[in-house]
Structures are given as structure tokens and as C-alpha cells.
C-alpha positions as CSV (number, residue, x, y, z in Angstrom):
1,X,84.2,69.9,-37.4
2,X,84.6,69.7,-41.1
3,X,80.8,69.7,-42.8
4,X,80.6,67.1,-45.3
5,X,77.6,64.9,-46.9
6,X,79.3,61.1,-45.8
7,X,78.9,58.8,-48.7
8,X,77.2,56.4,-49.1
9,X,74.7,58.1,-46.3
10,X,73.9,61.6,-48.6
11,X,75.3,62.5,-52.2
12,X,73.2,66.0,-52.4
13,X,76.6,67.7,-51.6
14,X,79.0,69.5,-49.3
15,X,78.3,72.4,-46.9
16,X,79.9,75.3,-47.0
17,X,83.2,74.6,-44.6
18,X,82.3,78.0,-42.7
19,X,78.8,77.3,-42.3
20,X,78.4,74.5,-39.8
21,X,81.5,74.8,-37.0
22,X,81.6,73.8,-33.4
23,X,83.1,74.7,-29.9
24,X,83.8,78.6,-30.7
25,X,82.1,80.3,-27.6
26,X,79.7,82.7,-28.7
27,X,80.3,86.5,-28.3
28,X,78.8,88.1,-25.7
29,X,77.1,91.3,-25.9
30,X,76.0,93.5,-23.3
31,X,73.5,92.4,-20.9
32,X,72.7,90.2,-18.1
33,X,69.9,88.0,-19.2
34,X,71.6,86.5,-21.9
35,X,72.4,82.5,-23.4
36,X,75.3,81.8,-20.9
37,X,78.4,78.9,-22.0
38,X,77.2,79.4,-25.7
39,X,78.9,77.4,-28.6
40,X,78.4,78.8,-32.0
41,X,77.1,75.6,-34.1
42,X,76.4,77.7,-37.2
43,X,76.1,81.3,-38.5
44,X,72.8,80.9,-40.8
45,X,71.3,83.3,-43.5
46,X,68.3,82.9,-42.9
47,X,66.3,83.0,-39.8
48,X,65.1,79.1,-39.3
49,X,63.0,77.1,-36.9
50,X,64.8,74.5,-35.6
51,X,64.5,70.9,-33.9
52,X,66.2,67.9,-31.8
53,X,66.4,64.6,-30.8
54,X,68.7,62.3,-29.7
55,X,71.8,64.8,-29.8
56,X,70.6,65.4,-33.7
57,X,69.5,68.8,-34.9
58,X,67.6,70.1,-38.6
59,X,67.0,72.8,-39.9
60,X,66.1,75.1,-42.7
61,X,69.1,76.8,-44.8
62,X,69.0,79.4,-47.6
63,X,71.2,78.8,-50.6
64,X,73.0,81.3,-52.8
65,X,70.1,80.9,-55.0
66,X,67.6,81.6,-53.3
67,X,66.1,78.5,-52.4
68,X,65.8,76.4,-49.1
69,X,67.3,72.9,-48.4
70,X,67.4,71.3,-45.0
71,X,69.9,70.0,-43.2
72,X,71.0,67.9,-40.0
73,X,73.2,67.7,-37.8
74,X,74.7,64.3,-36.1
75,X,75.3,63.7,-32.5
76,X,78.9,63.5,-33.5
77,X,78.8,66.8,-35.1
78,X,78.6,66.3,-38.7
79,X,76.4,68.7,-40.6
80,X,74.5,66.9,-43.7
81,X,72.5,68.1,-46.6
82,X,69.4,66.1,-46.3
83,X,68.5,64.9,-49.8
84,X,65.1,66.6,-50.4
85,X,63.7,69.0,-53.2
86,X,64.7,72.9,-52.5
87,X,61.8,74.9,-51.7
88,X,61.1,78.6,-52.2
89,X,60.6,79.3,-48.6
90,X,61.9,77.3,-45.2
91,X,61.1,73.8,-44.8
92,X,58.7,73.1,-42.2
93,X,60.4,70.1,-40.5
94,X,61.0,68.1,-37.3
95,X,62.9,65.5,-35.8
96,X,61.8,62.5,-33.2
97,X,62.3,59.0,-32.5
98,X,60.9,56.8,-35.5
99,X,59.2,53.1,-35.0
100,X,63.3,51.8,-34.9
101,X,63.6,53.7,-32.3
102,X,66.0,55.8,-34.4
103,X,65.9,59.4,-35.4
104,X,63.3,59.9,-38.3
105,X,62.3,63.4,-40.0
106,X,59.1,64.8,-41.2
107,X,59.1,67.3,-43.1
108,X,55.9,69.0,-45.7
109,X,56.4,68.8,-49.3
110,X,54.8,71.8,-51.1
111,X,54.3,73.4,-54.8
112,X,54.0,76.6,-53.8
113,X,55.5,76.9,-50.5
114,X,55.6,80.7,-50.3
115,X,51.5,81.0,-50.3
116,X,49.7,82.2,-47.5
117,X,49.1,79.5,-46.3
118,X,51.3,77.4,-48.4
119,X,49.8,75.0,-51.3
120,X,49.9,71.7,-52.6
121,X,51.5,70.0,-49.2
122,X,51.8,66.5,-48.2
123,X,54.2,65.2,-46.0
124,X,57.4,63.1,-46.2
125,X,59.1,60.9,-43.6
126,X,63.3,60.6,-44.4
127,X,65.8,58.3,-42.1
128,X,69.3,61.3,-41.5
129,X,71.1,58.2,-41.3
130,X,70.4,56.6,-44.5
131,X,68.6,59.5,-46.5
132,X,65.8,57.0,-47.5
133,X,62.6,59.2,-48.2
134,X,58.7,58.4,-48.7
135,X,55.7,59.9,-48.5
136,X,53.3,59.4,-45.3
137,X,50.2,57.8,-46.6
138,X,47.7,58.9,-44.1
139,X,49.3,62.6,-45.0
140,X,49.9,62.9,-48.5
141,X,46.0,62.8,-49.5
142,X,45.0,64.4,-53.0
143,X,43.6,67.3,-52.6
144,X,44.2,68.0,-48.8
145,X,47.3,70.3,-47.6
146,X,49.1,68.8,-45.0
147,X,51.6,70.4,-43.0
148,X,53.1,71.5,-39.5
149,X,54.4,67.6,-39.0
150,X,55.8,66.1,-35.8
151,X,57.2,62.3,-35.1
152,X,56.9,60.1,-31.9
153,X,57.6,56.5,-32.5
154,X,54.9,55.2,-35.0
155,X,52.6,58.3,-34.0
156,X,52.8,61.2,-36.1
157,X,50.6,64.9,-35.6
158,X,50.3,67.0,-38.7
159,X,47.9,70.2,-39.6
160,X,45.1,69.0,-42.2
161,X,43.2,71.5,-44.2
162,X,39.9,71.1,-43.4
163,X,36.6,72.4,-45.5
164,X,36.5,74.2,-48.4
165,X,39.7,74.4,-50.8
166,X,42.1,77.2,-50.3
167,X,40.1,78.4,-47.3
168,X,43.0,78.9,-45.2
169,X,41.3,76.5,-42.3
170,X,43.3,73.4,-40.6
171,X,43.1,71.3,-37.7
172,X,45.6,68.9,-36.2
173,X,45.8,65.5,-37.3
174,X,46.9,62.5,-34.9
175,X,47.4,59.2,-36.8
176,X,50.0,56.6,-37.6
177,X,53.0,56.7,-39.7
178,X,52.0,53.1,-41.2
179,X,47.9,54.3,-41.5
180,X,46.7,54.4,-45.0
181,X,43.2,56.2,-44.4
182,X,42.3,59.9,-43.6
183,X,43.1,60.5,-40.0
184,X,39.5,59.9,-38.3
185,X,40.4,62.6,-35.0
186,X,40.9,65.8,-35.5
187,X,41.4,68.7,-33.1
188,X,40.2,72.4,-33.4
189,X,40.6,74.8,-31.0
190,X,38.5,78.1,-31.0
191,X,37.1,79.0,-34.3
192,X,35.4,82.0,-32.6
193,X,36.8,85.6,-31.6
194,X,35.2,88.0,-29.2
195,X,33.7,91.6,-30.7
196,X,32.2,93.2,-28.0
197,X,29.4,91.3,-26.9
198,X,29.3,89.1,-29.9
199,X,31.4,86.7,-31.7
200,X,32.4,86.1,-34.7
201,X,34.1,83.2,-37.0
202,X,38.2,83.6,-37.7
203,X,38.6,84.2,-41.2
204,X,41.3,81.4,-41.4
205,X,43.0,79.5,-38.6
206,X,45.8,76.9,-39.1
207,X,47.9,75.1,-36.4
208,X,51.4,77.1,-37.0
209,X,53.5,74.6,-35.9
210,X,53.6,71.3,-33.7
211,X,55.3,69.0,-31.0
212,X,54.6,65.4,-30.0
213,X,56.3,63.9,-27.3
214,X,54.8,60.4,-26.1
215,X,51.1,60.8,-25.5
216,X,51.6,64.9,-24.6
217,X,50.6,66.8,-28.0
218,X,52.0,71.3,-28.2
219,X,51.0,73.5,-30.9
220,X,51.2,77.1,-32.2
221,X,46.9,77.7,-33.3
222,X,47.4,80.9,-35.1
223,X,43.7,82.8,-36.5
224,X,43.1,85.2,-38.2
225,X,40.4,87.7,-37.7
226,X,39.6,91.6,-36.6
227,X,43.3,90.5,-35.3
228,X,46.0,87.9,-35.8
229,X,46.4,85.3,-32.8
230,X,48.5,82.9,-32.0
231,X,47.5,81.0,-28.4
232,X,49.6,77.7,-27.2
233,X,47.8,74.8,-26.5
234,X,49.0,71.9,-24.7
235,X,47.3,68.4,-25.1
236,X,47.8,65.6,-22.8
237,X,46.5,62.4,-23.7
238,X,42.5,62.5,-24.2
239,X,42.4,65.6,-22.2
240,X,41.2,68.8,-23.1
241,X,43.7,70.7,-24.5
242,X,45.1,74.3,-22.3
243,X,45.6,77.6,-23.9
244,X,49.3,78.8,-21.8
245,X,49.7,81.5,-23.7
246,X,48.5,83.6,-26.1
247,X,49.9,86.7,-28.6
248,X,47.8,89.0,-30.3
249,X,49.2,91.5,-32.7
250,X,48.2,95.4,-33.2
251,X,48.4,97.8,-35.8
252,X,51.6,98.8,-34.4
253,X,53.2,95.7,-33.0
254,X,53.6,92.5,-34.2
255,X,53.3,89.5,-31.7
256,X,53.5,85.7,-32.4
257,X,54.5,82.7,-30.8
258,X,57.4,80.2,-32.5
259,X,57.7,76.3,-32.5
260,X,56.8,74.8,-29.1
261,X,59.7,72.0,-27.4
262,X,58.0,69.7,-25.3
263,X,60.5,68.2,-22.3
264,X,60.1,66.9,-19.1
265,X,56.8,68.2,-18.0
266,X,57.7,71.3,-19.4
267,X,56.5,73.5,-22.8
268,X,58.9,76.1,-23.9
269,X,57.9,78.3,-26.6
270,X,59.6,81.8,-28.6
271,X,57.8,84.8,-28.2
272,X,58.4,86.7,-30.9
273,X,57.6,91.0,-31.1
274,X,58.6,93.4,-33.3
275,X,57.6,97.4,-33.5
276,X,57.6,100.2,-31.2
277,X,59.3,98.1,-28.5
278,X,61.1,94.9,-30.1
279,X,62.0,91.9,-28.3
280,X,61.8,88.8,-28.8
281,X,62.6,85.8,-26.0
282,X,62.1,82.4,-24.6
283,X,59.1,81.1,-22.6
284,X,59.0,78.6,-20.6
285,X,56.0,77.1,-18.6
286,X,55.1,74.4,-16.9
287,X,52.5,72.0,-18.5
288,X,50.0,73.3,-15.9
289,X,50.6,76.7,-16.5
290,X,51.6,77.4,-12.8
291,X,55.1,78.5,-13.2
292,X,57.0,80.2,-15.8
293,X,60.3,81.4,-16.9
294,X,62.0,83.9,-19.5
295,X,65.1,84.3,-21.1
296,X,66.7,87.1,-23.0
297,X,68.9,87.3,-25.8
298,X,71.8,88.9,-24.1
299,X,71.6,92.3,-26.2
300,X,72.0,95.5,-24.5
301,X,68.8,97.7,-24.8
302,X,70.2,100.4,-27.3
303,X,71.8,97.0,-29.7
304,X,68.3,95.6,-29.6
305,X,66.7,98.9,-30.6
306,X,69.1,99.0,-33.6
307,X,70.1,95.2,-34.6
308,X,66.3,94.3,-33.8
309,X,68.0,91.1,-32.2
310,X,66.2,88.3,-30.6
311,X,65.7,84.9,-29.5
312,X,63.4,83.6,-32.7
313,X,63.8,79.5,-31.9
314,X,64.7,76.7,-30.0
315,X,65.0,73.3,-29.6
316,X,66.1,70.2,-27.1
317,X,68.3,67.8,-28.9
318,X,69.2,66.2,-25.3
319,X,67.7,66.1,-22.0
320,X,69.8,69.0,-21.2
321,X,71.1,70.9,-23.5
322,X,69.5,73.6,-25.2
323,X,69.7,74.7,-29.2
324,X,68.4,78.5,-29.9
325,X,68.7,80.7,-32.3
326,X,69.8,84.0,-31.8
327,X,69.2,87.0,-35.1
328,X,72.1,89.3,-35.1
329,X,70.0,91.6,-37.3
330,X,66.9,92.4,-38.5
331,X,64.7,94.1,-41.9
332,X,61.5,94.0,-39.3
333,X,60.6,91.0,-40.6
334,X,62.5,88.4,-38.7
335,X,65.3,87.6,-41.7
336,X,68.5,87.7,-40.0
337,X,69.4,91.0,-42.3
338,X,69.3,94.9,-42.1
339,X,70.2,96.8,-45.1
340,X,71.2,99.6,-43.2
341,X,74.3,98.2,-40.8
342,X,76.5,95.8,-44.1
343,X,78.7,94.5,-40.7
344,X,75.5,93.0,-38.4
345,X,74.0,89.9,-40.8
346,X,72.8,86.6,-39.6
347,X,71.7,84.3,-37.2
348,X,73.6,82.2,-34.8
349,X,72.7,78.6,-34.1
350,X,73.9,78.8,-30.4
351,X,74.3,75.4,-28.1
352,X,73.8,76.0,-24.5
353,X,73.4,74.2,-21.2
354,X,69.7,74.4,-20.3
355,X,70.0,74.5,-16.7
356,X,72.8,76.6,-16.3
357,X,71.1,79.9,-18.2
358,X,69.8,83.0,-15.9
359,X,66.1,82.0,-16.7
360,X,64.2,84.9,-14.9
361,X,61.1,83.4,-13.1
362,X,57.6,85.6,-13.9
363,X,54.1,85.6,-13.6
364,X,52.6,83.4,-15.7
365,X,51.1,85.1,-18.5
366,X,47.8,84.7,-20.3
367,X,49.1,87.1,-22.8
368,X,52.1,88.2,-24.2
369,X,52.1,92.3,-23.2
């Protein structure tokens, strides 16, 4: 496949030829546990979440510059340049079914994307087919961040900053793409962590990322507090939402949890770890919680002591295949780069069939070890 931005669809330029390429099988390290019947889709500089629908894929891409663009993929196998601003930091974007029952992205529009948590969001809805692109009323509110966005139909689920300015607090949004009013339902999970006997308020706490798949709502609540958590929650219709999972980081580890995938009764989630012992892997649960799988990136122990490599996202662009991305190397901090080994840079946008990977059945897990 030759990358290109088709006119009239996009005019916001080519891709680099090298950077979007299908049907070359993926090399395969040593290891047993690895992606099996990979195809290399793309070689990215940057580590990215990712997500799919209807055999499309977008993501976040670095430029020479600096500074991030998005881009999509067709069911064809075309790679685009979506026409929206650059950022200074990875676009947080998704991809659904729109109200045409087309593929529709929403994505968060921010002035200073690279703040903790970032500042002056509001979100934008763009058509990959036509590159027509508008604000969401009911989430582009003055003076509210709104971020985290996910698309089903004419519902969309967004993170909305909640109380005082610049507090670092949000809670997920459910409204309509066509509502012009604040969202009037809001979710929070736990605002409270346990010390000892006692507890005590989270100093921040944002929904990290989100998935909406008919009336089934995922997302990522990340808090911070004595610790950082992250704990997977899992919404079905007006019930009250499950905690699957949960990662809590150390002084000496890192742990956190990735975007969720929602798909056929299923949740599946990155857990990501880095420090004394780093790996980083897929999770899959059912929506219950009773049943759970893992799968590995396919590094030997020793290359993933070195490289750092890992599973870090994934997505479901069909029923059953599989998109993940795989880091090649790592500076500790989950960018895809280690000064230290020049030949062992990037990450690899790997396709995969879902059902035909050596998922290793576990215990489900409360908590990430």
C-alpha cells in the first residue's frame, strides 16, 4: 500500500511512503507467548493509543517537528492524514459508528495539551471519509475541559472536569452528539482511598480513557493520592458500574492500565509496568469478571530486560481481528526509544488474528501484581 491523503477526501498532505505499509509479517523474537500471524501495518515514533471500527484504524503520530497529527487508516488500506491542528502531545482520539451509520472520529481539542491534566479541551467530531470537522456542542463548553471521547451512533461518552478550575477532578459524561446543553448524568467512581483505618479524598481523579459500545460504557478511572490508581470499570446500561481490574504503582514500579476495547461480551485492556521487573501485556476479561486471559509480547526474557518491550495498546477494527502495538524499545517512559541501543527504535502497529493468538487463560485478577 502506497500512503497517500486522496483528494478531494484530505489535502493536509502525504505520509511518509515507509511509514504506513502492509502484509510484511512481523519478526518474531524469542518466546512463546507472543502476537502470532502478525502483519506489520506501520513502524511508529512514537508510542500511540490506538482504535477501530469497521475495518478503520486512528491514531496518534509524531512529526519531524515535534508535534502530533492523527491519522487513519481505511478498510482498503490507505493511510490518511486527518486534517486537524497538530498538538504538542498525542491526540486523544477514537473511532465508532456515527448517526449515518458510518465511521465518525472524536477526538479533544486542547491549548495546552502537554499539562497534567491537559488544558483548554473541548471536543471535535470529524467524518475519515470526507474530513468535515465541528465541534460537539454538549462538549465544547467554555470553561469546562473535556476529554477522553468515545462515539456510538448518536451517543457519545467524554471525561468533564468537574468542580473547581484546574483541580485535576473529572467524571464521565454520557450525552448526545446533536445535544446542546451540559450533560445532566455524570458518573464518578471512588473519590476515596483507604489509609489504614481511615480514608481520605484523591487529590485528583480523571477518567484516563474510554469505550462505548451500544448501551455497554469501559473506562480507565486513574486517582491520584498517597498512590496513583488506575481501576477498570465496566458499565452496562443503568447498572452499577464493576471495578475488573485495578493497578496501583510504588515507588519502585510503575503500573497503569491502557485504553479499554469493548467486543462481544468481552473488555480487553493493556497493562502496562515498568521498573524492577518490566512487562507490559494484554488483558482480557469477561464483562463479569469470571474469566480472564493474557498475552505477551513475544520478547525473550533477557530482550525485555534490555529493549523494555511491551504490549502498550490495542484495538478491534473488526469482529476478529486484532490491532496492538508492540514498543521495540524503551527510555522507561513508554516512548518507543532508548538512547543507549541507536539499532532498537520504535513501535510496530501489528495486525493479528484475535482468535488464533496463544492467550494464556489466569486467575482473574483484582490487581495487577
Amino acid at each position: 500500500m502506497t500512503p497517500r491523503s486522496p483528494a478531494p477526501l484530505l489535502a493536509a498532505g502525504l505520509l511518509a511512503a515507509a511509514a504506513v505499509a502492509t502484509g510484511a509479517p512481523a519478526a518474531q523474537a524469542a518466546g512463546e507467548r507472543g502476537p502470532q500471524g502478525a502483519s506489520v501495518l506501520s513502524v511508529e515514533p512514537n508510542d500511540t493509543a490506538i482504535d477501530g471500527w469497521g475495518g478503520w484504524l486512528v491514531w496518534s503520530r509524531r512529526a519531524d517537528d515535534g508535534t502530533f497529527g492523527l491519522v487513519a487508516r481505511t478498510p482498503e488500506g490507505v493511510g490518511v492524514l486527518l486534517p486537524v491542528p497538530a498538538q504538542t502531545a498525542p491526540i486523544d482520539a477514537s473511532i465508532g459508528p456515527g448517526p449515518d451509520g458510518g465511521p465518525l472520529v472524536v477526538y479533544a481539542r486542547c491549548t495546552r495539551p502537554d499539562a497534567s491534566p491537559p488544558i483548554g479541551c473541548d471536543v471535535h467530531r470529524i467524518d475519515p471519509r470526507t474530513g468535515v470537522d465541528a465541534p460537539v456542542p454538549s462538549a465544547s463548553l467554555p470553561g469546562v475541559d473535556e476529554r477522553a471521547p468515545a462515539v456510538w451512533g448518536n451517543r457519545i461518552a467524554f471525561s468533564r472536569s468537574v468542580g473547581r478550575p484546574r483541580a485535576g477532578r473529572s467524571a464521565v459524561a454520557l450525552t448526545t452528539l446533536d445535544a446542546t446543553e451540559p450533560p445532566s448524568r455524570l458518573i464518578y467512581p471512588p473519590a476515596k482511598e483507604r489509609i489504614g483505618t481511615g480514608k481520605r479524598n484523591f487529590r485528583a481523579y480523571t477518567p484516563d480513557s474510554i469505550d462505548l459500545q451500544g448501551s455497554t460504557l469501559a473506562f480507565v478511572w486513574h486517582a491520584t493520592g498517597l498512590r496513583d490508581r488506575w481501576r477498570l470499570v465496566v458499565q452496562r446500561g443503568q447498572r452499577r458500574g464493576k471495578i475488573l481490574l485495578t493497578a496501583t504503582s510504588t515507588r519502585s514500579t510503575l503500573r497503569r492500565l491502557g485504553r479499554p476495547v469493548l467486543s462481544a461480551g468481552e473488555v480487553t485492556v493493556p497493562r502496562l509496568r515498568t521498573g524492577m521487573r518490566s512487562r507490559s501485556e494484554i488483558y482480557r476479561t469477561t464483562l463479569s469478571g469470571r474469566k480472564a486471559w493474557t498475552l505477551e509480547s513475544g520478547f525473550s526474557g533477557a530482550q525485555t530486560t534490555r529493549y523494555g518491550s511491551a504490549l502498550t495498546a490495542v484495538a478491534a477494527p473488526t469482529p476478529t481481528a486484532m490491532v496492538l502495538v508492540r514498543r521495540l524499545a524503551s527510555d522507561g517512559r513508554w516512548s518507543c526509544k532508548n538512547a543507549a541501543v541507536a539499532e532498537a527504535r520504535g513501535c510496530e502497529v501489528l495486525q493479528v488474528d484475535r482468535a488464533a493468538q496463544p492467550w494464556r487463560k489466569i486467575r482473574p485478577q483484582s490487581e495487577y501484581p
